[in-house]
C-alpha positions as CSV (number, residue, x, y, z in Angstrom):
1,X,103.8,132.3,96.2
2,X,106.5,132.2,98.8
3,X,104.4,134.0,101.1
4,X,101.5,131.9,100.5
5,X,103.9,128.7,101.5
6,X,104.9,130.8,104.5
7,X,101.5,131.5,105.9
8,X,100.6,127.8,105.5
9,X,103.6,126.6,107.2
10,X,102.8,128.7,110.6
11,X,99.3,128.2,110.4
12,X,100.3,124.0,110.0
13,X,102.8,124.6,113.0
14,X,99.9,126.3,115.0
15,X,97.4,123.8,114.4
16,X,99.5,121.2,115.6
17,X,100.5,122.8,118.9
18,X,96.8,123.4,119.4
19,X,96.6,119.5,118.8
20,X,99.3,118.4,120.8
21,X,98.4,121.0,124.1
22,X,94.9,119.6,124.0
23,X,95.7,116.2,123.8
24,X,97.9,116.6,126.8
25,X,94.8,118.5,128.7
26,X,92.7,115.0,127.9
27,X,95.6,113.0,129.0
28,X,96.2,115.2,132.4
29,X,91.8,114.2,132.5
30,X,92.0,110.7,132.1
31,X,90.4,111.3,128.8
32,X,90.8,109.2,125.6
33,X,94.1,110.6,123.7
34,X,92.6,109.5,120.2
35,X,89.6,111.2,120.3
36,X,91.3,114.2,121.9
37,X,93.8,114.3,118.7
38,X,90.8,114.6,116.3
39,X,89.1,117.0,118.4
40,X,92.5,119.1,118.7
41,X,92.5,119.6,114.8
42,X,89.4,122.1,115.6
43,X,91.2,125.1,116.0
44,X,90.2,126.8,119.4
45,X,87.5,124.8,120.4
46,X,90.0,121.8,121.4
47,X,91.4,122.8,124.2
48,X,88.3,124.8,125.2
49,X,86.2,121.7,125.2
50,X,88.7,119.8,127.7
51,X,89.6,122.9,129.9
52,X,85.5,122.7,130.5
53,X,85.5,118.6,130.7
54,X,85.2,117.1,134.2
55,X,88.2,115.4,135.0
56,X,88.1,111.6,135.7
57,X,90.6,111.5,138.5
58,X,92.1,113.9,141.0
59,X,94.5,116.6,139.9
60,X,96.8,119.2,141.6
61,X,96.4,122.4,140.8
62,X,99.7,123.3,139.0
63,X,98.6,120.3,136.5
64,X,96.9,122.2,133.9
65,X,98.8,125.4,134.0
66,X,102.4,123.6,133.4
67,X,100.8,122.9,129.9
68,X,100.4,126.4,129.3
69,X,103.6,127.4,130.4
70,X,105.5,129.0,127.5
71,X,108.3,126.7,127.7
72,X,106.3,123.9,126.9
73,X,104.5,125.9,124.1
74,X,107.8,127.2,122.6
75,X,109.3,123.9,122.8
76,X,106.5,122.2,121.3
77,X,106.3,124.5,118.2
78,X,110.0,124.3,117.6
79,X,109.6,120.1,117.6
80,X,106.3,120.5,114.9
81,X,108.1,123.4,113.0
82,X,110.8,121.0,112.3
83,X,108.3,117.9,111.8
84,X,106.3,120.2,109.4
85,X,109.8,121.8,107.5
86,X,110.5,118.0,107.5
87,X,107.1,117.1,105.7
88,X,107.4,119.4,103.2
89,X,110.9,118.3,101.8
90,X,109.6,114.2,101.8
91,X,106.2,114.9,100.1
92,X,106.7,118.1,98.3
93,X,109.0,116.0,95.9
94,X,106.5,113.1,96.3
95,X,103.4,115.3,95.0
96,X,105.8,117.0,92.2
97,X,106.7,113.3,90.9
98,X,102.6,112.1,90.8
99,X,102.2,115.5,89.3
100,X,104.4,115.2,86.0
101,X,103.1,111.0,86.0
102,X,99.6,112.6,85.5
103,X,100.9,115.1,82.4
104,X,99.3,115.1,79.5
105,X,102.6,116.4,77.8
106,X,106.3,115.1,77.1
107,X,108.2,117.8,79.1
108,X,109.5,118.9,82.1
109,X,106.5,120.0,84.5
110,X,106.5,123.7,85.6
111,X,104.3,123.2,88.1
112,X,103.7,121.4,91.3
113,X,100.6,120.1,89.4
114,X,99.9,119.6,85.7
115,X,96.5,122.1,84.2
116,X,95.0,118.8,83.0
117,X,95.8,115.7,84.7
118,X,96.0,112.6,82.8
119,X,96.1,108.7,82.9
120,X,97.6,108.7,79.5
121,X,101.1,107.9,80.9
122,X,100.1,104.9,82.8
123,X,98.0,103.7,79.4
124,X,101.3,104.0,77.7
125,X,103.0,102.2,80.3
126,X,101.1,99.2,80.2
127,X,99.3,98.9,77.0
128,X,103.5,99.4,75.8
129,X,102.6,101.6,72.4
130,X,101.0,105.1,71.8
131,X,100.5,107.7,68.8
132,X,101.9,110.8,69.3
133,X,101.7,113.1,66.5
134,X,100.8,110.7,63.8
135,X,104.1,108.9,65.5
136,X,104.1,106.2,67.2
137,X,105.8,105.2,70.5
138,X,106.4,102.1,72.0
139,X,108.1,100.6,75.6
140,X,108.8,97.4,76.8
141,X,108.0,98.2,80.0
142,X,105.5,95.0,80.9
143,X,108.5,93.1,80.1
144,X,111.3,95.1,82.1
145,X,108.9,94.5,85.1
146,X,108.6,91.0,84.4
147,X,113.0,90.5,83.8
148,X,113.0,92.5,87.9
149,X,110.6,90.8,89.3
150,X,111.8,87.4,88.2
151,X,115.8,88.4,89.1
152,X,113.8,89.6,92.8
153,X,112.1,86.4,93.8
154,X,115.3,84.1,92.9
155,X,118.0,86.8,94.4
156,X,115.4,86.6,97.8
157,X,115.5,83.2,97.5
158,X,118.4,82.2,97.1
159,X,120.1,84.2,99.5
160,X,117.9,83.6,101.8
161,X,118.8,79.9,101.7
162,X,122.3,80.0,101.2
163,X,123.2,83.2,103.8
164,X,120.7,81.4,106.4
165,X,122.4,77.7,106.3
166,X,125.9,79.1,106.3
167,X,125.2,81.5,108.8
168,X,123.9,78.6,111.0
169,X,127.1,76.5,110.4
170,X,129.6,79.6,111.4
171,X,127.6,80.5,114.6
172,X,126.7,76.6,115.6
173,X,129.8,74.7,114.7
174,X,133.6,74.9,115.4
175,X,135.7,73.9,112.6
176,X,139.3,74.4,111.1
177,X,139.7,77.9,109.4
178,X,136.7,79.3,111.0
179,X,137.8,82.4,112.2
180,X,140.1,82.8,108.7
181,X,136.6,82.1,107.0
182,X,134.7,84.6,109.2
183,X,137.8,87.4,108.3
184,X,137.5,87.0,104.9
185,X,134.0,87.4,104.9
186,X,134.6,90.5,106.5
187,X,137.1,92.0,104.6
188,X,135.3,91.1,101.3
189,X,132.5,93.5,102.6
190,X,134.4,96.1,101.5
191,X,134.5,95.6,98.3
192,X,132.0,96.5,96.3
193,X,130.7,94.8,93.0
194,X,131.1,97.1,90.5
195,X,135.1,97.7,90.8
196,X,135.2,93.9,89.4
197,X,132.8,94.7,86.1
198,X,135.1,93.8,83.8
199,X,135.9,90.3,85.2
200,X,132.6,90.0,85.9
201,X,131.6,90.7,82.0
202,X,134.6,87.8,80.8
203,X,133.1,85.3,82.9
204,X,129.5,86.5,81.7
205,X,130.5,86.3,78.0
206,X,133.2,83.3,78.5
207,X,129.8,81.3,79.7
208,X,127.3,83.3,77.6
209,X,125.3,84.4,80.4
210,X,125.1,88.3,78.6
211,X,121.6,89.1,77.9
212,X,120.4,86.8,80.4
213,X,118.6,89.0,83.1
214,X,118.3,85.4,85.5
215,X,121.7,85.1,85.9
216,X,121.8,88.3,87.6
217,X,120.5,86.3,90.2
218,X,124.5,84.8,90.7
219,X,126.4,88.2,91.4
220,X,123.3,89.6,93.7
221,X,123.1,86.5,95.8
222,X,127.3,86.5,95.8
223,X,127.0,90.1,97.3
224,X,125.0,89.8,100.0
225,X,126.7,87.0,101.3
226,X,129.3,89.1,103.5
227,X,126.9,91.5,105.3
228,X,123.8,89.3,105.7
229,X,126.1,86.3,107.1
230,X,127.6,88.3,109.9
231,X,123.9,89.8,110.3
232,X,122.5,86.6,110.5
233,X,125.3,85.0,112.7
234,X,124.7,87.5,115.4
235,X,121.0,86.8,115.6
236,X,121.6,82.8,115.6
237,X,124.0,83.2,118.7
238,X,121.4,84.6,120.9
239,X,119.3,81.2,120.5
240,X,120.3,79.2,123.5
241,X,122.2,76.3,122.2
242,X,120.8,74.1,125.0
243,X,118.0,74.1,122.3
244,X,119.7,72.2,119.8
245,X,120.9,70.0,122.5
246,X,116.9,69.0,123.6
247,X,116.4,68.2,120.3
248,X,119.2,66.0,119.9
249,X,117.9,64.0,122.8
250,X,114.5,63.9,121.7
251,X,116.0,62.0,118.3
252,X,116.0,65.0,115.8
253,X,119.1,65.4,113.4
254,X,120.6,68.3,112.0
255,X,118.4,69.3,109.5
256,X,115.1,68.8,111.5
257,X,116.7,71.2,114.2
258,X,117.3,73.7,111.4
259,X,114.3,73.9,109.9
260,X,112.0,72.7,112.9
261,X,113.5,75.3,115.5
262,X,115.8,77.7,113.9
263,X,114.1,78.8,111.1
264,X,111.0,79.2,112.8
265,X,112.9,81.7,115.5
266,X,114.7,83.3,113.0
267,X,111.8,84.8,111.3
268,X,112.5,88.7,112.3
269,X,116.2,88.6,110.6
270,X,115.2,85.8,107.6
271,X,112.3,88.8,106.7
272,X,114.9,92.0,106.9
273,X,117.5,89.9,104.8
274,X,114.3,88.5,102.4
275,X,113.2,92.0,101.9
276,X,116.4,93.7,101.2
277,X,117.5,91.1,98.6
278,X,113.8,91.4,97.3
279,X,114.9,95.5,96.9
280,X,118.5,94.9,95.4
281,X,117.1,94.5,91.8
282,X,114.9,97.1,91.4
283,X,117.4,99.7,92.7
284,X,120.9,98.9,90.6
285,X,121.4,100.2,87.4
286,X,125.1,99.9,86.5
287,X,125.1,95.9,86.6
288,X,122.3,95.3,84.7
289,X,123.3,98.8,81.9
290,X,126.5,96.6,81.5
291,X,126.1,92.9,81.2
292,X,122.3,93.2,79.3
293,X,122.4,95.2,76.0
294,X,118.7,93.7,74.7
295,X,116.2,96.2,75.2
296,X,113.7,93.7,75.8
297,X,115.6,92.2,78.4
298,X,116.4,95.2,80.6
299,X,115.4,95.4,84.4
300,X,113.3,98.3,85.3
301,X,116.3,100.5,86.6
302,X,118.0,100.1,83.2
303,X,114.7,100.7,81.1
304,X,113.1,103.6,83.2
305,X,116.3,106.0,83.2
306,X,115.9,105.4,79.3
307,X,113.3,107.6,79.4
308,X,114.9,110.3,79.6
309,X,118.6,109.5,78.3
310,X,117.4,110.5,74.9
311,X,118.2,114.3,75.3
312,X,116.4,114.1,71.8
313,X,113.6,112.1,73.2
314,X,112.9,112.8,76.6
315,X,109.7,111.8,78.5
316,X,109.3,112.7,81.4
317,X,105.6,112.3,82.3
318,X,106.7,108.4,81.6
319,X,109.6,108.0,83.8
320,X,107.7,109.7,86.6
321,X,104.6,107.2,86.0
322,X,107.0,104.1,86.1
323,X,108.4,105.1,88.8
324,X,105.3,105.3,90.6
325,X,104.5,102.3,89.3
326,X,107.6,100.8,91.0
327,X,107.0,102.4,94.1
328,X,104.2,101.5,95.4
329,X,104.5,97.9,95.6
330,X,108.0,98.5,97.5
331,X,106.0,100.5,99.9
332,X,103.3,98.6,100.7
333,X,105.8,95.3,100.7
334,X,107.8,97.6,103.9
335,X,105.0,98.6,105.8
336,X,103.9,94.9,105.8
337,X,107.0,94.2,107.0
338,X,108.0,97.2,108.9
339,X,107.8,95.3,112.6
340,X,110.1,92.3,111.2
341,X,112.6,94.5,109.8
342,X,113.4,96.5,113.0
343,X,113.7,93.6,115.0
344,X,116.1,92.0,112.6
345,X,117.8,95.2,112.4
346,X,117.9,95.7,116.0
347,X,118.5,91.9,117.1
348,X,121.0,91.3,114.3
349,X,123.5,93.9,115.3
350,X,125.1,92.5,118.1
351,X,128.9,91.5,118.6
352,X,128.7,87.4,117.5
């Protein structure tokens, strides 16, 4: 087995190299590099076919020999034994996880892959009750989604609003206590939520918000006001202020300049925060396992690990298959939004 995965992992780190030295033939050519990768995945004939190619503009001589130079081939097999090493410890974990979603059985999986794959889990999930020897089973797991989702789209929301207008007023504005604001802010960053659970659980009872999965919605929003606020500040003071002042003259008033031209600049930051306050729900556990006691009303972080805290009634299979579930939506929402979240990573980190 282990030499199997050994064997595989050179003849990956060859096949690669073989890619990567003929694409940079077809690039040396003036060929096209996209068709040159697919070609390269042929092993051998590759780099024969564009050794043979006529080039399409004039090359020295030492051109096609420096990619054969065993530098360049060394170094290039280091970089894609480390990509490949790399690959391996992301989707190994990745495939195992689908795997034990897909088992017919209750246990742990032995194997990469179950004998006999099976939708069975994903039935259970969604259809919430099963048999299982002449038992039956049931999850709320339709409505755990439902409870995150909803606690999501308001903690986006609302943070979104509130971080965005007060992050406008701090970078726009000068005021008393501005700076003492702008400190504070900062130095409640370092606190994080959870070492104030027990206040946090008076007020929630005092006002009977326990059991109330919404209300969730006040301590995430509260959170991200320190971080995002600075975030946001930085990215707001590199929109020319002379900006505001056109506007002014043109007859627009404060809140037609906010939403008329500074929201619609701030669109790269306003995603990143969006999305990460869109993510803080479906990750935390210890809030929710301690303010909502309802099985029906638990988020998803809260009913999933349920699964398998039952060392009496573990299921595995299950919590793989929800998490799936989970994390494919997630995924697809960051690669939509992959090119706004650099750039409000990257233009948000400046000194404001």
């Amino acid at each position: 087995m282990l030499l199997n995965g050994l064997l595989i992992y050179l003849a990956l780190i060859l096949l690669f190299t073989h890619q990567s030295l003929t694409v940079a033939i077809a690039d040396r050519k003036a060929k096209d590099t996209t068709l040159a990768g697919f070609i390269g995945l042929i092993p051998g004939y590759g780099i024969y076919h564009y050794l043979k190619a006529d080039s399409d503009r004039d090359l020295s001589r030492t051109a096609i020999p420096k990619i054969f130079e065993m530098k360049n081939i060394f170094g290039t097999m280091l970089l894609y034994a480390e990509l490949v090493a790399l690959a391996f410890i992301v989707f190994v974990p990745i495939v195992y996880t689908i795997g034990t979603s897909l088992s017919p059985n209750s246990g742990i999986l032995n194997t990469i892959w179950p004998d006999n794959p099976s939708l069975i889990n994903y039935k259970f999930l969604l259809e919430g009750s099963r048999v299982i020897g002449g038992l039956e089973e049931t999850t709320n797991f339709k409505k755990w989604y439902w409870n995150t989702l909803q606690v999501a789209i308001m903690t986006m929301i609302g943070a979104v609003l509130f971080v965005t207008g007060t992050a406008y007023v701090f970078s726009r504005y000068k005021f008393k206590g501005k700076k003492v604001g702008l400190l504070m802010i900062l130095v409640l960053q370092m606190f994080p939520s959870f070492l104030a659970l027990i206040a946090l659980f008076t007020l929630f009872q005092t006002f009977g918000l326990t059991n109330e999965p919404r209300a969730l919605t006040i301590i995430y929003v509260s959170g991200s006001i320190p971080f995002n606020i600075w975030l946001i500040k930085g990215y707001l003071q590199n929109i020319p202020k002379e900006l505001d002042e056109s506007a002014k003259i043109d007859g627009a008033n404060k809140i037609q300049i906010f939403f008329k031209i500074i929201l619609p600049l701030s669109v790269p930051i306003i995603s990143f925060v969006a999305v990460t306050q869109f993510m803080a729900p479906w990750m935390d556990y210890i809030l929710p396992s301690f303010l909502i006691v309802d099985n029906e009303k638990w988020t998803l972080a809260v009913g999933i690990f349920d699964f398998i805290n039952d060392a009496s009634d573990t299921n595995y299979p299950a919590f793989a298959a929800a998490a799936i579930i989970v994390a494919v939506p997630i995924t697809i929402l960051y690669i939509t939004f992959q090119r706004y979240l650099i750039e409000g990573i990257t233009a948000g980190a400046n000194k404001g």
